[in-house]
Each structure stands twice: as structure tokens, then as C-alpha cells.
N, C-alpha and C positions, 0 to 999 in steps of 0.2 A: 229142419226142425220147426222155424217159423210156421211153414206151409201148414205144418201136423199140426200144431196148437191151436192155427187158424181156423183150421177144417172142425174143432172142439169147440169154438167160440161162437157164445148165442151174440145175436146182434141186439138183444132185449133186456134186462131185465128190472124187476122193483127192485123198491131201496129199503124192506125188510130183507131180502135176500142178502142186498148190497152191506148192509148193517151187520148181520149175521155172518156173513163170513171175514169181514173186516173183523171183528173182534175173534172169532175163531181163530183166524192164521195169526193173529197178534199175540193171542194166549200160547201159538205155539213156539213163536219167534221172541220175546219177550220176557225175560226171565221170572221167575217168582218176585222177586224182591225188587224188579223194575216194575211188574204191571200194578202196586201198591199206587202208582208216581202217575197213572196213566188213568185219570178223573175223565168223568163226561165231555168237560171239555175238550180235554186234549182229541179224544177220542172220538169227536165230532170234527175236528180238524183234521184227525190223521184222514177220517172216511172221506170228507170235501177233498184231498190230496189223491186219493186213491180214483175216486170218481174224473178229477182231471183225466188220469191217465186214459182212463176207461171210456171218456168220449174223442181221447186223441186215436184209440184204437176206433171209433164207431161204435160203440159200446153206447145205447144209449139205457138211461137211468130215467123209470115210471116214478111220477110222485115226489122224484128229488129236486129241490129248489136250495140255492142256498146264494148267501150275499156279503156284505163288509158290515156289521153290526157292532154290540157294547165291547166284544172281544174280539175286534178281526173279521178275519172271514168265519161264518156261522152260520150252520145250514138249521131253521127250523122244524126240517122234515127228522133231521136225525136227534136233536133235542127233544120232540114230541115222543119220537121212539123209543128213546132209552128212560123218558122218570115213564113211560106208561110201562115198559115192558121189567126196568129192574127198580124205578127210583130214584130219589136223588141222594147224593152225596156219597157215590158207590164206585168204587173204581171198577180195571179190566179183570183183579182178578176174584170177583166175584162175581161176576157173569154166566152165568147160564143158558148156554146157545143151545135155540131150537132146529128144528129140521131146515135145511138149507137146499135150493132149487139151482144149483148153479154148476154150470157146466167147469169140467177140472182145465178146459184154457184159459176162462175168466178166473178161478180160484189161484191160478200160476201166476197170472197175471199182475192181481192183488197183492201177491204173498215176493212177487219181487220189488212189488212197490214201496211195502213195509219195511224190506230188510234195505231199504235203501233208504229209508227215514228212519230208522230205527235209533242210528247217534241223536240223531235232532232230539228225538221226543222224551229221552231219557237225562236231558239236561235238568238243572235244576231253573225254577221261575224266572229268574232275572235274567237269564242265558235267552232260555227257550222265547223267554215273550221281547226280547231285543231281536231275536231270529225273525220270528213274526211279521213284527211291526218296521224291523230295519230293513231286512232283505225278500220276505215273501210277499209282504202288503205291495202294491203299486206305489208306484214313486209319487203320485198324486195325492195318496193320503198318509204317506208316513207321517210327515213332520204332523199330521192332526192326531194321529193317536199316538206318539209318540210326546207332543205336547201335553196331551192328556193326562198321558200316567206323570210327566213331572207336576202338571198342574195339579194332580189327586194328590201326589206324594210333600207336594210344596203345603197344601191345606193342611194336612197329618199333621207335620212336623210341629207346623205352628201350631195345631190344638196339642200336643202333645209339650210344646212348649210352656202352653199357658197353664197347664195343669199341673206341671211342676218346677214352674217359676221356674223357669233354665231357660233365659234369653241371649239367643246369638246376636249382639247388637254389631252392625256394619258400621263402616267408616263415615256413614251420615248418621249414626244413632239412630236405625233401624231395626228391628227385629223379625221384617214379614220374609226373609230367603226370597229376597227378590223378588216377588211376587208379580209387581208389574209387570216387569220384563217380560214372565213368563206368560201373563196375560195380552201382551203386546204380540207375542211370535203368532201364541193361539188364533187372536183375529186375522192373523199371516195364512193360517191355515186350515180356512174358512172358505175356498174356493168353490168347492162344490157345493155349496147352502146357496140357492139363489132363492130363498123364502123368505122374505123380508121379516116377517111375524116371528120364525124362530131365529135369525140373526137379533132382531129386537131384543127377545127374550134373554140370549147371549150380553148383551151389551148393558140391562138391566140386572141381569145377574151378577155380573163381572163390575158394575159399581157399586153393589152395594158390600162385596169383599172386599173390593179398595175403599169403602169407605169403612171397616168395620176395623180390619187392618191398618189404616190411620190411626182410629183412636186408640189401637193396640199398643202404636208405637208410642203414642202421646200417654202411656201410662192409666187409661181408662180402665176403671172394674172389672177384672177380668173375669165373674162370675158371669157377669153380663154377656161379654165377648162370645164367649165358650157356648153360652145358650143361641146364638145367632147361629155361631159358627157351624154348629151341628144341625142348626133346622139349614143351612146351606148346603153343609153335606149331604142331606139325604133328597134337596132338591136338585141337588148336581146329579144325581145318578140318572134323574127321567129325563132333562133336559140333555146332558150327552146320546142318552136314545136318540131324542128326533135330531141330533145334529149330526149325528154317521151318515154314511152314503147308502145305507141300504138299496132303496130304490133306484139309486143309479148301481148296483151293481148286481143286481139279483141275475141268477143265472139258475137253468134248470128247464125241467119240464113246462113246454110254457103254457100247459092249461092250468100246471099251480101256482104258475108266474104269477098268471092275475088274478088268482083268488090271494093271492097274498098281497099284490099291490093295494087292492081293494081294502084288504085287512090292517096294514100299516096305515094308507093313509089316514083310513078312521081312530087308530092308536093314536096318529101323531095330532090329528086334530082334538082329542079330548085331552091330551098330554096339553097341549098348547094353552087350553083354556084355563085348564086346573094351573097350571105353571103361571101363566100370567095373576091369577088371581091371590097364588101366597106370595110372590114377587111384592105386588103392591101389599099384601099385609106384613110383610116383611120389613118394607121400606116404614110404613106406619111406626112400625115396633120401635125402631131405631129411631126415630125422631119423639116417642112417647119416653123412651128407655135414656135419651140425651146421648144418643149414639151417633148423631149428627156432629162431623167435623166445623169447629170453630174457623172465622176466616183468618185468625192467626195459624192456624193448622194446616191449614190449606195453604195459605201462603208460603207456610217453611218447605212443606212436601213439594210446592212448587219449584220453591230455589233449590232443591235437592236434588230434582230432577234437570234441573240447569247445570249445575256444577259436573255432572255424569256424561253431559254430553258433549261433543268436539265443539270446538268456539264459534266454529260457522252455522252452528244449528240456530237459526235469527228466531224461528216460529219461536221456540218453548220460552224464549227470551222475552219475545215480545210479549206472551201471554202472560207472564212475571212482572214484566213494569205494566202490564192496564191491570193486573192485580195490587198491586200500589196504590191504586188511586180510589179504592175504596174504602 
């Protein structure tokens, strides 16, 4: 049987084809009421999984490029294809598939791939995207997106705190959900960034929310706050862009390798410039706005962070008594 499907199998094809019948056999595998669940994204995921298989047969894919991006792995060849051909915001089962060029070993092929991802992709969000990031991402960049969505989820809570006066205050009279911590792992998992400009950029960002978050705790204006917090938020989404591994993991056809290498790097270097430039107006704001931690503030956050750590940690100590002395 192997032999006979073989002998049916192009060694070729594009990745409209490859698109095309990915959602085909999916609308046929997939029930009504599950392909509702099954968005662009997923749907660009399930195709990058399928295409695996497809070059482990020698199957090679025209035009298909795909990497580790804002969501994972994420192929641009099949994001351009679906908002040009249906749109955005449209799931599987509104899809309207066109003529399809593909030999029925490679449609066999697809269509055992799917029903073997088919539990995965019918989870609900917090399932499917721990699936993702825990077990399908490389062990290299888990803990980075995985950090991520706590650090995205940890910002929420606290605007969502400040909004309705509902403060979880910790055992040091806290209310940031541990923030630093989670800012400390982040820089842990930071291995493949060796760009000095956006590590910078990182380390710039990430003070001015530990400083913002300071004066949260210390009871500052929280109208103020809340205005920071959200021009962070919406600067957090382009700065995560350039700090993925894209570039170290792109795979695909390699004549669109490098037009897309080409492509991002020019993204990340305009991203870089715009990022640096509301960073430092950002920092302005907070010290016009008295958003600037006092050195009694800073001193307590200090010894807060002393008392958390095991008694032999000498550094954070040390930097606590030369803060003394000013």
C-alpha cells in the first residue's frame, strides 16, 4: 500500500495548493461546531504541522517559509494567504476552497496528518497554547514565550486591578503579582537575542514598569499609573516582535528565506528606532508626571527584596547597606 500511494505522490508542490487542501480535508475531518474554534491562526499552525510531515516524506513546498514568531511557530506565506483570499477574523468554517492541484497520495497524506492533530486543535486557548509553547516550541525557547504570556498576563491583572481598586497586597505590602520575579526569569530567557540594541531596549522597557509599579505600590495616582501602563502595553506588543527567534528559525523555501530575512531585518531595524525613541519619552513623562521613585522607595523595595532571599545572597545585601549611605 505504501508503494501505491508512493507511485501517486508529486515530489512538488505550492503552498496555495498546500493551503487549499489543508483546509479542505479539515472541513471534512472537523466537525461544524469544532471548525467555529479553528481561526487563522490555529489554521496556520495546523498547515506549518502538515507541511512538516510533507518534507519528512520529500515533499517539497514552492513559496512556503515559515519561523518562531509573536505566536510560536508562524508561517507568513500562509497568514498572507488567508486575509488576501478570505480575510481576517474568519474561521474554517467559512472558507471557501478553490480548485486544488494535488495528487490524492499527498491529499492522504495531509488528511492522516490532521486526524492525528485533530484532539490538539479542538482544545480550548489555555490547553492548546500550553501545548504549543510547552511541548511543540523547542526546549530553547519555551521558558521565552512561555514567560511571555505570564509577563502579558501579570501587566492585565495589575491594570485591571488599578481600575477597580481591588489590590492583592503580598506579605511585603505589595500589589505588582510579583512582577519582578517574572521580569528576572524573562532576562533568563533571553538566550538567543545576541543584539545588544534590542536586549537594551528590553532592559529599558522592563525599568520603567518596575519603576511605575513601585510607585503603584507606594499608593501613587492611579489615573497616572493606568495612562503609563497602557502606552507600555501597546509598546510591549512591537518590542516582543523583535525579541522572537524568527531569524534563527525560519525554514522553507530558501529563495523566500531571504527575501524575508531581508524583510524582517528592515522591520526590526525601524521597530528599534521607533521603540527607542517613545522608551525615552516615556521615561520623560514619568519624571514630569512625579512618577520617579523617591530614595525612601527605593530603599524599602530594596530591603524587600532582601528579606525574599536565602541569607547567603551577600550581593542584594550589600547593595542595601551602600543604599544607607545616602
Amino acid at each position: 500500500m505504501a508503494d501505491f500511494w508512493g507511485d501517486l505522490m508529486e515530489n512538488t508542490i505550492n503552498t496555495d495548493d498546500l493551503i487549499f487542501c489543508v483546509i479542505n480535508e479539515s472541513q471534512k475531518i472537523f466537525k461544524n461546531q469544532e471548525q467555529r474554534y479553528i481561526g487563522s491562526l490555529r489554521l496556520n499552525k495546523l498547515t506549518i504541522l502538515v507541511s512538516e510531515e510533507l518534507e519528512r516524506n520529500d515533499i517539497k513546498i514552492e513559496g512556503f517559509v515559515w519561523g518562531y514568531y509573536r505566536h510560536g511557530f508562524y508561517s507568513r506565506s500562509v497568514g498572507n494567504f488567508l486575509k488576501l483570499n478570505f480575510g481576517e477574523q474568519i474561521n474554517l468554517s467559512q472558507m471557501d476552497v478553490g480548485e486544488i492541484h494535488v495528487s490524492s497520495g499527498v491529499v492522504s497524506l495531509i488528511r492522516d496528518v490532521i486526524v492525528k492533530l485533530h484532539a490538539y486543535f479542538v482544545r480550548n486557548k489555555k490547553v492548546f497554547t500550553k501545548w504549543i509553547y510547552g511541548e511543540i516550541t523547542p526546549p530553547l525557547y519555551r521558558d521565552f514565550y512561555l514567560t511571555n504570556k505570564r509577563f502579558e498576563a501579570c501587566l492585565e491583572e495589575i491594570r485591571k486591578d488599578i481600575l477597580e481598586n481591588n489590590s492583592q497586597i503580598t506579605l511585603f505590602g505589595e500589589k505588582d503579582h510579583n512582577i519582578s520575579e517574572i521580569i528576572s526569569k524573562y532576562y533568563l530567557s533571553l538566550e538567543h537575542v545576541n543584539d545588544e540594541e534590542r536586549f537594551e531596549l528590553f532592559r529599558k522597557f522592563t525599568d520603567i514598569v518596575e519603576l511605575v509599579i513601585l510607585k503603584w505600590n507606594n499608593g501613587f495616582n492611579p489615573s497616572k499609573v493606568i495612562i503609563v501602563l497602557d502606552q507600555l502595553l501597546k509598546i510591549y506588543k512591537d518590542l516582543f516582535a523583535i525579541l522572537t527567534p524568527y531569524l534563527e528559525t525560519l525554514r522553507g523555501d530558501e529563495r523566500v528565506i531571504e527575501k524575508e530575512i531581508l524583510k524582517h531585518k528592515r522591520m526590526v531595524q525601524v521597530f528599534k528606532v521607533r521603540l527607542n525613541n517613545e522608551l525615552d519619552e516615556l521615561y520623560e513623562k514619568l519624571e514630569m508626571d512625579g512618577l520617579m521613585p523617591t530614595l525612601d522607595e527605593l530603599s524599602n523595595e530594596i530591603e524587600g527584596l532582601y528579606q525574599r532571599l536565602p541569607e547567603n545572597s551577600k550581593s542584594i545585601k550589600e547593595l542595601y547597606d551602600m543604599n544607607q549611605g545616602f
